[in-house]
N, CA and C atoms as an extended XYZ file, in Angstrom:
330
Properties=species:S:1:pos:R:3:atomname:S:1:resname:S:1:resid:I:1 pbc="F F F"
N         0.836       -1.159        0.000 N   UNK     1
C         0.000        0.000        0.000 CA  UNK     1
C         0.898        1.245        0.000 C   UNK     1
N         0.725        2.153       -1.083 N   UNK     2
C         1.356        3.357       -0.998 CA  UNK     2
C         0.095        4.066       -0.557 C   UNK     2
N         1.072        4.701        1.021 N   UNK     3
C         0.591        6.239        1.111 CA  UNK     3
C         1.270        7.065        1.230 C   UNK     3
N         0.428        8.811        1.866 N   UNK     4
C         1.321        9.835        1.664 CA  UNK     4
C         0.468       10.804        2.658 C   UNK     4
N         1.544       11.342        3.945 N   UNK     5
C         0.595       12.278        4.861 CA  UNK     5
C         1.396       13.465        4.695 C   UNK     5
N         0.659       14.720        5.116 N   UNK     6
C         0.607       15.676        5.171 CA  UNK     6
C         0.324       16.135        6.837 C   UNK     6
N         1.687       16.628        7.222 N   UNK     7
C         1.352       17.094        8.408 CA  UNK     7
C         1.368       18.618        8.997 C   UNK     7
N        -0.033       19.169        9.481 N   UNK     8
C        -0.131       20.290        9.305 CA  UNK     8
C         1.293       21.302       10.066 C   UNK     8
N         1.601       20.691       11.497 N   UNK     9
C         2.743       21.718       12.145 CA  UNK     9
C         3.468       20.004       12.901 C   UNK     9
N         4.767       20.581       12.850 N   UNK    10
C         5.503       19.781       13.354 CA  UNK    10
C         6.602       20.686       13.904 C   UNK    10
N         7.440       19.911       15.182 N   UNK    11
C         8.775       20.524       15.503 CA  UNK    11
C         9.654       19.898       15.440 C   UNK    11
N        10.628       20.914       14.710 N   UNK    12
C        11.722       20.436       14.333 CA  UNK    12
C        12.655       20.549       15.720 C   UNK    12
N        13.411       18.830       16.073 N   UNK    13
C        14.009       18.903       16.960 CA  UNK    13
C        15.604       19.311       17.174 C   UNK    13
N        15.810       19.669       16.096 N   UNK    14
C        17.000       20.344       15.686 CA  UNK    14
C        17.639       21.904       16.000 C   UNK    14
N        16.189       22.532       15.647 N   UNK    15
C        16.340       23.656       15.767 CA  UNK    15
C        15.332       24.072       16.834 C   UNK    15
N        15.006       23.077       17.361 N   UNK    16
C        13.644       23.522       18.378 CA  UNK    16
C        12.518       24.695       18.293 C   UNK    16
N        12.378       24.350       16.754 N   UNK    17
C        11.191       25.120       16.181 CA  UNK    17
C         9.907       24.246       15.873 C   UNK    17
N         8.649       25.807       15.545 N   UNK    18
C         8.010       24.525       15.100 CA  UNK    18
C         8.239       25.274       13.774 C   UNK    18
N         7.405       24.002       12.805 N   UNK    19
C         8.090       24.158       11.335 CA  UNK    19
C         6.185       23.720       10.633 C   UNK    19
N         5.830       23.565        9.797 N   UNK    20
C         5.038       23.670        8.525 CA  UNK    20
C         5.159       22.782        7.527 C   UNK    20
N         3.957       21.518        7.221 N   UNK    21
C         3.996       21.070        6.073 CA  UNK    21
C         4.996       19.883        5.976 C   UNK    21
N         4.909       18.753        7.181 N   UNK    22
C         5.607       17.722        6.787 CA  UNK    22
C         5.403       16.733        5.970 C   UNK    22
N         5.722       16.514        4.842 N   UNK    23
C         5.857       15.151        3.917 CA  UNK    23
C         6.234       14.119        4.208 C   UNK    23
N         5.199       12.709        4.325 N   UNK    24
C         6.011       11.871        4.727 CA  UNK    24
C         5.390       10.784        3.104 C   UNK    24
N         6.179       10.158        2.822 N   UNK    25
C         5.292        8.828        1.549 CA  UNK    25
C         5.840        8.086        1.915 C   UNK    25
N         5.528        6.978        1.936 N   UNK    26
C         5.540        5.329        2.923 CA  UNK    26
C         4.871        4.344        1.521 C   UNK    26
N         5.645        3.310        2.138 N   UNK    27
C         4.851        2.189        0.886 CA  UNK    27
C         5.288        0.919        2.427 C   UNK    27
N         3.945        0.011        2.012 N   UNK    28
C         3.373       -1.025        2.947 CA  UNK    28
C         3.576       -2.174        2.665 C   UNK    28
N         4.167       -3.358        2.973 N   UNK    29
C         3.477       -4.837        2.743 CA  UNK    29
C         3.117       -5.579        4.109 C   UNK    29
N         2.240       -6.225        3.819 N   UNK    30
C         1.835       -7.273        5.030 CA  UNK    30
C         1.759       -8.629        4.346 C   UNK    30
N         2.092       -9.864        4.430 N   UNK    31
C         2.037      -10.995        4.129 CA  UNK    31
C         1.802      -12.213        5.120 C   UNK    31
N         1.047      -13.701        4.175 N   UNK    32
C         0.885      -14.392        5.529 CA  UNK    32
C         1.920      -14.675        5.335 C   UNK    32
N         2.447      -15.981        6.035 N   UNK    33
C         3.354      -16.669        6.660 CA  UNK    33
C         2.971      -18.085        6.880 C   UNK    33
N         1.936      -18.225        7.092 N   UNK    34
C         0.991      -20.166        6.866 CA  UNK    34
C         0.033      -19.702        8.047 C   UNK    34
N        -0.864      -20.474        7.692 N   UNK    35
C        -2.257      -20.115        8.595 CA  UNK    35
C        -2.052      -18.045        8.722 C   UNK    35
N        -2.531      -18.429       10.082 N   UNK    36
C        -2.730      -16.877       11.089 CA  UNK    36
C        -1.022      -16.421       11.145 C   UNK    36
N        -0.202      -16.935       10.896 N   UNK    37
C         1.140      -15.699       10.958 CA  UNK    37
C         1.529      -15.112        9.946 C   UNK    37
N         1.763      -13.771       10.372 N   UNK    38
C         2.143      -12.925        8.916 CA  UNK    38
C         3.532      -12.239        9.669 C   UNK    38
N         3.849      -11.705        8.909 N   UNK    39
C         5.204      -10.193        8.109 CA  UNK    39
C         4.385       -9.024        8.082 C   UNK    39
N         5.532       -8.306        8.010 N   UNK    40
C         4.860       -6.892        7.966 CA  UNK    40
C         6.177       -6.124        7.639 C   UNK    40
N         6.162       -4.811        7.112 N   UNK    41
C         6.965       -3.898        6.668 CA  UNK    41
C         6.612       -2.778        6.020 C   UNK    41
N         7.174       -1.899        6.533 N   UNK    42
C         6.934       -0.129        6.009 CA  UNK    42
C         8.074        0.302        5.781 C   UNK    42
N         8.735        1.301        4.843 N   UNK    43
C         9.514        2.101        4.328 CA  UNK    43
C         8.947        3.114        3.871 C   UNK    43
N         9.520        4.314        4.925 N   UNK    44
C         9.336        5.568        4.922 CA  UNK    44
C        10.732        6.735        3.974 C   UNK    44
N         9.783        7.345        3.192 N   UNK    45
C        10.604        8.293        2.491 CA  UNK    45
C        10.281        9.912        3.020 C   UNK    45
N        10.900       10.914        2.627 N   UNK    46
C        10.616       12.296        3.429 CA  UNK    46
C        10.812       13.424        1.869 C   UNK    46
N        10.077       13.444        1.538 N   UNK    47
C        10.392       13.586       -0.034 CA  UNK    47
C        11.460       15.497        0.074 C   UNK    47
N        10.441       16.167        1.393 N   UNK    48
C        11.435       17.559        1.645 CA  UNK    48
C        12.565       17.744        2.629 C   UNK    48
N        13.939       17.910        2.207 N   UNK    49
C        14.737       17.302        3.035 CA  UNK    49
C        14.912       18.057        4.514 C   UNK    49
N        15.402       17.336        5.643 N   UNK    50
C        15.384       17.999        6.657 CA  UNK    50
C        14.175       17.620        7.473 C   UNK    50
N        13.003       17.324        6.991 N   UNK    51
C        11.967       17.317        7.655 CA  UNK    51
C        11.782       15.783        9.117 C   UNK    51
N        12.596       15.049        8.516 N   UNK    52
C        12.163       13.908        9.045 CA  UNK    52
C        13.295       13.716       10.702 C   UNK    52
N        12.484       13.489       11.790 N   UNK    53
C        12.986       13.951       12.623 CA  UNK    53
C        13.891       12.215       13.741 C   UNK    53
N        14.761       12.673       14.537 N   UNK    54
C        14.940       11.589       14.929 CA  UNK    54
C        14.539       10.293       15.835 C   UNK    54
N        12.969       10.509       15.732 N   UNK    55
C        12.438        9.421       16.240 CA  UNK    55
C        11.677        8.922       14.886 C   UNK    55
N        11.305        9.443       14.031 N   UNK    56
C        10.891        8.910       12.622 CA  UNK    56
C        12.196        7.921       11.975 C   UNK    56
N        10.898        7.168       11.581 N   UNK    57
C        11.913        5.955       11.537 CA  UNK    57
C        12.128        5.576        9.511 C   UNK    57
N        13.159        5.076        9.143 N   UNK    58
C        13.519        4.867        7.800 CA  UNK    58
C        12.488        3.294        7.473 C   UNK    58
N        11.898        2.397        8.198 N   UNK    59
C        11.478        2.014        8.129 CA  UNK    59
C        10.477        0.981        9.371 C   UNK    59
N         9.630        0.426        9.489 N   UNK    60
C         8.866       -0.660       10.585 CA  UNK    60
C         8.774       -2.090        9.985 C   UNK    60
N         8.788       -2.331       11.135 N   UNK    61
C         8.593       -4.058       11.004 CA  UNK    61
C         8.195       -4.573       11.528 C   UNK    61
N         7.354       -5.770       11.487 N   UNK    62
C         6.893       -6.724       12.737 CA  UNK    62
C         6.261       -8.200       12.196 C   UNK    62
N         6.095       -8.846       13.206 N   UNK    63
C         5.220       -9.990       12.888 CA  UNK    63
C         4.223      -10.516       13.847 C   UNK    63
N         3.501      -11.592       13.572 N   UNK    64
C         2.787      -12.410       14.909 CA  UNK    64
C         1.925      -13.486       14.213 C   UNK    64
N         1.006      -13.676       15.412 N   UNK    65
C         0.344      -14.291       15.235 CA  UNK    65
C        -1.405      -13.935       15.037 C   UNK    65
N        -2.017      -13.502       14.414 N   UNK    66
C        -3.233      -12.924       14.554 CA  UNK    66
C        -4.169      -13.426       14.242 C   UNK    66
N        -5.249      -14.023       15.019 N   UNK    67
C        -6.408      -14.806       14.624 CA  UNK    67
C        -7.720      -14.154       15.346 C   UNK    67
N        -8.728      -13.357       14.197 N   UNK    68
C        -9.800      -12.688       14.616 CA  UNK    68
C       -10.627      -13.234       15.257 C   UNK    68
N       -10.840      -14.700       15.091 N   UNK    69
C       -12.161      -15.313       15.112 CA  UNK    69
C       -12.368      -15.312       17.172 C   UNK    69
N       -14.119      -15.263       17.222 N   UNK    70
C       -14.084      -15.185       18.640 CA  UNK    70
C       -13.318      -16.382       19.756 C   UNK    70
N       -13.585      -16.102       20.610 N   UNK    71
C       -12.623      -16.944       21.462 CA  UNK    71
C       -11.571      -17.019       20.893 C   UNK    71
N       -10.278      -16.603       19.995 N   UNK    72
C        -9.131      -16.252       20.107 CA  UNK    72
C        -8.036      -15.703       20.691 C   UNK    72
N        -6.887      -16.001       20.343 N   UNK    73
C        -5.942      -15.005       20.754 CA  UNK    73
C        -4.997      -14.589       19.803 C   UNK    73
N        -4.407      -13.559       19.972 N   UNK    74
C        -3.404      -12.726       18.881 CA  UNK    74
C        -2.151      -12.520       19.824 C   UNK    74
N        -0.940      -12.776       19.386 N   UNK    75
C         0.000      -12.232       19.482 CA  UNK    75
C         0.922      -11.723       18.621 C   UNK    75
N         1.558      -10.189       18.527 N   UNK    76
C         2.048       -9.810       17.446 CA  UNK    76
C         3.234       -8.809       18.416 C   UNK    76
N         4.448       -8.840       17.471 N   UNK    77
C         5.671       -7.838       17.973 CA  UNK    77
C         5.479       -6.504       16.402 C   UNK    77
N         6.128       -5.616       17.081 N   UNK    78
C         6.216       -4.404       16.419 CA  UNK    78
C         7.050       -3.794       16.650 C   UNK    78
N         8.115       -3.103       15.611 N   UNK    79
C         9.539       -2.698       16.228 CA  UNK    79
C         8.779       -1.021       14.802 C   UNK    79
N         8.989        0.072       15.598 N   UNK    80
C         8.438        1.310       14.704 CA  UNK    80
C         9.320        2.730       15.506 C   UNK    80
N         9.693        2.388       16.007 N   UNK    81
C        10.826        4.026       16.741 CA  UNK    81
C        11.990        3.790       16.251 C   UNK    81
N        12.493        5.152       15.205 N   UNK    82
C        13.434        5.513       15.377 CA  UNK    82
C        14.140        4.155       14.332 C   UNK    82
N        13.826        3.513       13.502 N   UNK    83
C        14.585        2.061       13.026 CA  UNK    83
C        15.336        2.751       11.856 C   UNK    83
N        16.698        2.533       11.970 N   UNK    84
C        17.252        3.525       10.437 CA  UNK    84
C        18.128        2.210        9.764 C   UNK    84
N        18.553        2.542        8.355 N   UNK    85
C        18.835        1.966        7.636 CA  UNK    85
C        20.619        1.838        8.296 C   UNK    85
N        21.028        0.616        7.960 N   UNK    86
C        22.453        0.568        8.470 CA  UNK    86
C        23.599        1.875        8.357 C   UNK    86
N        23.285        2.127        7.149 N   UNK    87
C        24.427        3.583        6.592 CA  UNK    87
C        23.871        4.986        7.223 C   UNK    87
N        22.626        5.034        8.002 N   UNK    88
C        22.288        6.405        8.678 CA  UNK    88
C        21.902        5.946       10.317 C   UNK    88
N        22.381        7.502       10.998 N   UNK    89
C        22.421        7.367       12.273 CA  UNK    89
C        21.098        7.035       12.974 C   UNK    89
N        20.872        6.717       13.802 N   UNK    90
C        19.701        6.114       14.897 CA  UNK    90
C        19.648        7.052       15.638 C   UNK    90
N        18.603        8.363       16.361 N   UNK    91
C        18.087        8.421       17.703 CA  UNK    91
C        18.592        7.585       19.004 C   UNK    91
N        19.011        8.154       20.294 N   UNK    92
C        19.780        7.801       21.459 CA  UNK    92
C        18.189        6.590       21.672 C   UNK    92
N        18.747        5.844       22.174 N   UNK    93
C        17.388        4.737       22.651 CA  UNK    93
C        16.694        4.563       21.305 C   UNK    93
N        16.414        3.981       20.672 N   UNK    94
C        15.835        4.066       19.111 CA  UNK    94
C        15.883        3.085       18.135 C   UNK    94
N        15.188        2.147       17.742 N   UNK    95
C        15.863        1.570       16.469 CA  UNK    95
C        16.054        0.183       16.947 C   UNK    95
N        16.131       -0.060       17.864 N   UNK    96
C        16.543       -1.840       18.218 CA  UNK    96
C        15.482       -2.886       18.368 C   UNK    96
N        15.853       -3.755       18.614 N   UNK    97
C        15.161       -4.771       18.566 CA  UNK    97
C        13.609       -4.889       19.992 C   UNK    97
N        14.576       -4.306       20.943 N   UNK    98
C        14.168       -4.394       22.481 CA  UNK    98
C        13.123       -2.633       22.554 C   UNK    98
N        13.621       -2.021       21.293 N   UNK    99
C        12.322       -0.361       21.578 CA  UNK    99
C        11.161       -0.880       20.705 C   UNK    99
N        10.467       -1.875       20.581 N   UNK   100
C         9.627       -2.281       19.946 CA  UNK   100
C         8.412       -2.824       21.267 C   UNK   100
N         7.311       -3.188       20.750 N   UNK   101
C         6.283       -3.488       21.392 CA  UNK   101
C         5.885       -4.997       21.354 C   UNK   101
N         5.732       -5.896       22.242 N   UNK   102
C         4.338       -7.120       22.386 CA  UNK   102
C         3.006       -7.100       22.613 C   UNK   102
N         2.129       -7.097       21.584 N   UNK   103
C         1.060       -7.026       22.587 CA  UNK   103
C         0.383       -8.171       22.432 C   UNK   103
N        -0.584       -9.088       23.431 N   UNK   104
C        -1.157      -10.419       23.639 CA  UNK   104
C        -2.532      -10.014       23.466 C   UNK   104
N        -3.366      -10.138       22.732 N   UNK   105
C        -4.743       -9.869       22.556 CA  UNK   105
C        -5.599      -10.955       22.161 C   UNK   105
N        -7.068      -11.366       23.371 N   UNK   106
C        -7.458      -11.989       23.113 CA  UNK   106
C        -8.933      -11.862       23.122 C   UNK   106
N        -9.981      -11.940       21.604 N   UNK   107
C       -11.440      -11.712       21.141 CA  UNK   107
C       -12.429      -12.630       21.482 C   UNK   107
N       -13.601      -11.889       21.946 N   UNK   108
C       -14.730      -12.670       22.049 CA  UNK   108
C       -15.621      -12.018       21.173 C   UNK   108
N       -16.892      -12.807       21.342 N   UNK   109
C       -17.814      -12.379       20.428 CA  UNK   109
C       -19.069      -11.334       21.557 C   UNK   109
N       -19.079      -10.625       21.346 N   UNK   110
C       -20.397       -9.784       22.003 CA  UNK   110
C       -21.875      -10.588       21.885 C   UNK   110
């Protein structure tokens, strides 16, 4: 999935301003994996330079296990702060394996 946001005010943590008009375009995949486990991946581009700040990340990732049906359970990891490409710098705390999320979720039917 390609998208593309528009963000009305943002601050730039650089200059500790706020700033106008952030560009971000992202392209998406999610895939299964067999049954209920999938992949996941985002790559983020900043099309105006400068804008993209150091907790924005060059790209996300994750996987799990996700099964809607009632009486289920889901488990899925998500790694989305700060993740940069090997050749550019990372945000202090940022980017690893361990600044990512678990969450255990489990559906019933109403």
């Amino acid at each position: 999935m390609l998208n593309f946001s528009l963000v009305p005010r943002f601050t730039d943590a650089t200059e500790s301003s706020r700033k106008e008009w952030k560009q971000i375009l992202s392209l998406s995949t999610r895939f299964t994996i067999w049954g209920w486990w999938y992949a996941n991946a985002t790559v983020f581009f900043f099309p105006s330079g400068g804008q993209q700040q150091q907790w924005d990340p060059d790209f996300t990732c994750g996987f799990g296990y996700f099964d809607w049906h009632p009486g289920s359970f889901s488990l899925q990891y998500d790694n989305y702060s700060g993740n940069r490409f090997p050749w550019r710098h990372r945000g202090k705390d940022t980017g690893r394996f361990e600044n990512g999320s678990v969450t255990f979720s489990w559906s019933w039917a109403w």
